[in-house]
N, C-alpha and C positions, 0 to 999 in steps of 0.2 A: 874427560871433561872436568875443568877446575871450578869448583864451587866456591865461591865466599864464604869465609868458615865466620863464626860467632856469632853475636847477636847484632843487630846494625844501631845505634846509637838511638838516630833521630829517621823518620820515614816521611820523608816530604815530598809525596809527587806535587810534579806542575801538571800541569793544561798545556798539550802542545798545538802551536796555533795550530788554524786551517793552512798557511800559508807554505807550511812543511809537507803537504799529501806528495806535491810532487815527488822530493826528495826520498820520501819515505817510500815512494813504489821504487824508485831504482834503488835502495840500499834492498830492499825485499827480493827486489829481479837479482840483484849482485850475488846477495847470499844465499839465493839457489842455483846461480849459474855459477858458483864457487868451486862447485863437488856435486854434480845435478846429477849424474851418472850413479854417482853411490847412493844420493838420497833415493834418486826414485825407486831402486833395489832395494833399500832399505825400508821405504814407504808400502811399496807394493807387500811386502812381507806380514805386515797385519794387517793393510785395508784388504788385500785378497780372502781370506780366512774371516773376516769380518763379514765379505759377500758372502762367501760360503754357508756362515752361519743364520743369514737371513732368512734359511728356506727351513729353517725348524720352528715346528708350530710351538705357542704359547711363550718360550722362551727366549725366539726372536730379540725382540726387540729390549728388553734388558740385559742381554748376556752381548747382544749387539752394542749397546750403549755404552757398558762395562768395560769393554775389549778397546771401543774407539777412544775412550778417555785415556785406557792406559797409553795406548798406541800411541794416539798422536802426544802426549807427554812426554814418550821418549823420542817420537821425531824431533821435537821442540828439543831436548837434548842435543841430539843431531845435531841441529840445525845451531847450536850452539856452539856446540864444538867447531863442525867448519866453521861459524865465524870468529874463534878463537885460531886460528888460522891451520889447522890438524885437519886429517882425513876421519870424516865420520865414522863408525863402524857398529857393529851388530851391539856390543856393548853398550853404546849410549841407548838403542833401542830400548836393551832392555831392565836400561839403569832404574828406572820406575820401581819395577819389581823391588827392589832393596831400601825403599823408601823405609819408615818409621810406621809402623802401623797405621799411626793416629792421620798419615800425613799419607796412604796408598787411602786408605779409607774415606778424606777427607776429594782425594782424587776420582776415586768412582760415584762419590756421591755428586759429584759435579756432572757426571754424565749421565746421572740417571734421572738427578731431578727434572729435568725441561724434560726425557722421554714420562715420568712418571703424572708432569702435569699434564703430557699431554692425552693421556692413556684416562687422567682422569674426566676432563673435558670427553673425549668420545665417548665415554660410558655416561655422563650425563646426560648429555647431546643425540645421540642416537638409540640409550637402552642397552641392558645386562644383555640381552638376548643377540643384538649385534656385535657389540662386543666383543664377548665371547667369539664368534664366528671370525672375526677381524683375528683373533688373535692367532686361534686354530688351525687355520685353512691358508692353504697354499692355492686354491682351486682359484685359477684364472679369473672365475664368472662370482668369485666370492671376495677379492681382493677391493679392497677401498677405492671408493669411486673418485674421482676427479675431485671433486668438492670436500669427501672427506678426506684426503693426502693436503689438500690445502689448509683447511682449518687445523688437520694437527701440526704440518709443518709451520706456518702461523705461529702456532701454539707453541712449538719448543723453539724456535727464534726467540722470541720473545721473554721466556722463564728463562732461555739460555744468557740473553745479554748482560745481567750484573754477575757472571761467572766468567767475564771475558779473560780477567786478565788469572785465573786461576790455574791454570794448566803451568803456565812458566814460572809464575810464584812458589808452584808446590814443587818442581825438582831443581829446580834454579838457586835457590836461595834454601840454607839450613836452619830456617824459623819453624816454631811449634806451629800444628794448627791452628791456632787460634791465630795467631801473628799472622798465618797465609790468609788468613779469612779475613781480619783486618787490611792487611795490605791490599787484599784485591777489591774491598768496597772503597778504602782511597784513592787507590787509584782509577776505579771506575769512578766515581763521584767526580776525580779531576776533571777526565775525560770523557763525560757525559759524552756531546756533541758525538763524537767520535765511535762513540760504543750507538747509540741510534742510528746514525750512516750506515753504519757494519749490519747492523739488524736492517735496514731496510733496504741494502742491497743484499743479503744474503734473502732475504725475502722473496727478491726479485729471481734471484738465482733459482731459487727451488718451486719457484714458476715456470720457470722455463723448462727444466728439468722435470717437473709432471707434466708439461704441455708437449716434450719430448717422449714422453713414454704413454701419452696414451693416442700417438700414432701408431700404435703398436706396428713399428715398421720396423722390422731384425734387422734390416742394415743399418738403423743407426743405432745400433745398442754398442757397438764398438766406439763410436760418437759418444754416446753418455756417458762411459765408464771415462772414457780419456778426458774429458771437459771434468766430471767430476774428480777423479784425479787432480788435475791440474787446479780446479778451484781448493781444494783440501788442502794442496801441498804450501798454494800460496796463502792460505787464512793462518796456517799457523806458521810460516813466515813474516807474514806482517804483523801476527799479531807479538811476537817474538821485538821484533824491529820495533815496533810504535811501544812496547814497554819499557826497553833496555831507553829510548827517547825520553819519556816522561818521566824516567830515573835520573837521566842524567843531566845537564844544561849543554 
């Protein structure tokens, strides 16, 4: 993957119209249907292990939140590389890892803060005492109810969307943290309109997605994992897509 080497002069995003959605889902469709084969082997290889690690008590959900920020940061490599017109490979994956301290660290805090504010809302919200038990317990008859999967998924949409554009900024580009941290509130600030659409269809998504899973019907758990795949693969394709847009004219 070739990076931009130096410091970048002047950082001017625009506002990319509405008028561009269209455009923007087929270059998204294109540059997963470039090398789709390799990505989703390449994708599969930490969202699987990221399921895996969902069924350990207590440290679930930040070592989970941890793992997805790296992960999908090196897809978004990936997914860079193919569109620098190269065959992705295991490499970009795991290009993250060799980031800058300041700039792996500025990366996992990205993925922990929407889990962490959400973690804090249910501990207000419900009490120490459930909580705790949410955290712990794997038990069927002890997992969050319909109501609470929504209020925290809710909750980390929402802390997550001025983090939109952070993932591509942090392996994309060789600025200090600070400069990733700037870039990524200008260029949200561009593209407000845009970063609230995102939130409020991914909203919608992860409605549907608890309203799937508390049919507790085993035959479609094959259903969910594939639909949520597919929705993962494409958010940080587009979100890839609609940055490289509001950098460029």
């Amino acid at each position: 993957m070739n990076l931009p080497e130096g410091p970048v002069r002047s950082f001017q995003p625009h506002r990319v119209p509405a008028v561009e959605f269209a455009s923007l889902m087929r270059e998204t469709a294109a540059l997963l249907g470039a090398s789709f084969g390799r990505l989703l082997v390449l994708f599969l290889l930490f969202y699987l292990l990221v399921l895996f690690l969902q069924e350990l008590p207590y440290v679930a959900l930040p070592l989970t939140a941890t793992l997805s920020a790296i992960g999908n940061a090196g897809f978004i490599c990936a997914l860079e590389t193919t569109r620098q017109g190269r065959a992705p490979s295991i490499l970009d994956m795991l290009y993250p890892w060799k980031l800058p301290t300041e700039k792996l660290v500025l990366l996992v805090l990205g993925g922990m803060l929407p889990i962490l504010v959400g973690m804090l809302v249910w501990w207000l919200d419900l009490g120490a005492d459930r909580f705790v038990t949410l955290l712990q317990t794997t038990d069927p008859a002890q997992i969050p109810s319909v109501g609470e999967r929504i209020e925290f998924d809710l909750v980390i949409e929402v802390a997550a969307t001025p983090l939109f554009f952070l993932a591509p900024f942090c392996v994309l580009y060789t600025w200090s943290a600070s400069r990733t941290v700037s870039a990524t509130v200008l260029a949200g600030l561009a593209n407000w309109p845009w970063l609230v659409g995102y939130c409020a269809v991914s909203v919608g998504i992860d409605l549907g997605f608890i309203a799937l899973d508390a049919t507790r019907d085993l035959a479609l758990v094959p259903v969910g994992l594939a639909a949520n795949i597919a929705v993962t693969m494409f958010s940080d394709a587009f979100t890839l897509v609609l940055m490289l847009r509001c950098l460029h004219d």
